[in-house]
N, C-alpha and C positions, 0 to 999 in steps of 0.2 A: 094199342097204346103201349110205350115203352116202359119200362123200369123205372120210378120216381127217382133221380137225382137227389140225395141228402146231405152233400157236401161238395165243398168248394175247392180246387186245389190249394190255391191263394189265401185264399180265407181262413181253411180250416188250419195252415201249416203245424200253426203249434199244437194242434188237436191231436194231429197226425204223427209229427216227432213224438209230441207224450203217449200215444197210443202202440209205435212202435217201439218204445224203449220198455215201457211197462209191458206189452206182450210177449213182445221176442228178445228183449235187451240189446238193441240195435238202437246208438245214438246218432241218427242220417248227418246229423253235420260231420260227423266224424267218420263216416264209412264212405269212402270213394271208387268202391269195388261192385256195387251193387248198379245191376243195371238196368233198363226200363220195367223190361218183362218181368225183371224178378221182385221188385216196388210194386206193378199192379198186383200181384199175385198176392205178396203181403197186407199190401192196404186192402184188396179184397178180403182175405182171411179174417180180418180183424173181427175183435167179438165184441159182442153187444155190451162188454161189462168194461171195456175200453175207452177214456177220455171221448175217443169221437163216435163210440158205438152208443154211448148216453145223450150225447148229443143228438146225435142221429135220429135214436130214438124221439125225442123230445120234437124234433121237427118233423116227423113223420107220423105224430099220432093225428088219427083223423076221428074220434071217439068225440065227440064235442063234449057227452059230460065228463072224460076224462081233461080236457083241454083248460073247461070251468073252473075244475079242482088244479089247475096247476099253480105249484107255488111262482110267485115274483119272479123267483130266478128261472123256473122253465118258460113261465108266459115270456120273460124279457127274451130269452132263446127261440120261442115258437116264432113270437109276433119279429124279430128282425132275419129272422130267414126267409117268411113271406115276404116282407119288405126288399129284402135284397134281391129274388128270385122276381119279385114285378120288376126290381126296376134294374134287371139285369135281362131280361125282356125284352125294354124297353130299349134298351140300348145295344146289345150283340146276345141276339138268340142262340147262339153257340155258347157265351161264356160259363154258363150254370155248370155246362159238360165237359168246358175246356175241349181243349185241341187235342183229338185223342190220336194222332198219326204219331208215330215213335219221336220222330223230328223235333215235334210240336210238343209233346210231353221231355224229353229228353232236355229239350232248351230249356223249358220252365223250370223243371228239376236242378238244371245247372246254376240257374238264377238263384234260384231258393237256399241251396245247399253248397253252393261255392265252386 
């Protein structure tokens, strides 16, 4: 069984930009010089004390009486990540992981960031 998936490309963007600017001070709309390999490498690095390393966390507790005690705004966080991840299932069993060939991450990225 693979590595649990905790975030979305699409989804998470603005997770992502705040996540990169607050750890490394790298504003991605603004940086055009950065290229696939070196974004994975970054958004992998990211630390747990990071916009989307919180979230993350928060989707991936599997502690049920930690889940009970979540306040509103994490329950709101836990319960539409399962929601999204069934019915992104349902619909293109790749998309949770995205398209991970350089091509496929490269276009999104262009999409996203200009």
């Amino acid at each position: 069984m693979g590595k649990e998936v905790l975030f979305d490309l699409e989804m998470d963007i603005g997770l992502i930009e705040a996540s990169f600017a607050a750890q490394y001070g790298i504003r991605l709309r603004q940086e055009r010089n950065i290229s696939v390999a070196e974004f994975m490498v970054l958004l992998a690095g990211l630390l747990p004390d990071t916009p989307l390393g919180i979230v993350m966390n928060v989707r991936g507790e599997r502690d049920m009486k930690r889940v009970a005690g979540f306040s509103n705004a994490e329950r709101r966080i836990y319960d539409e990540w399962r929601a999204f991840v069934l019915a992104s299932k349902m619909r293109e069993p790749a998309r949770v992981c995205g398209d991970s060939s350089e091509s496929g991450l490269q276009g999104m990225l262009e999409k996203m960031f200009g």
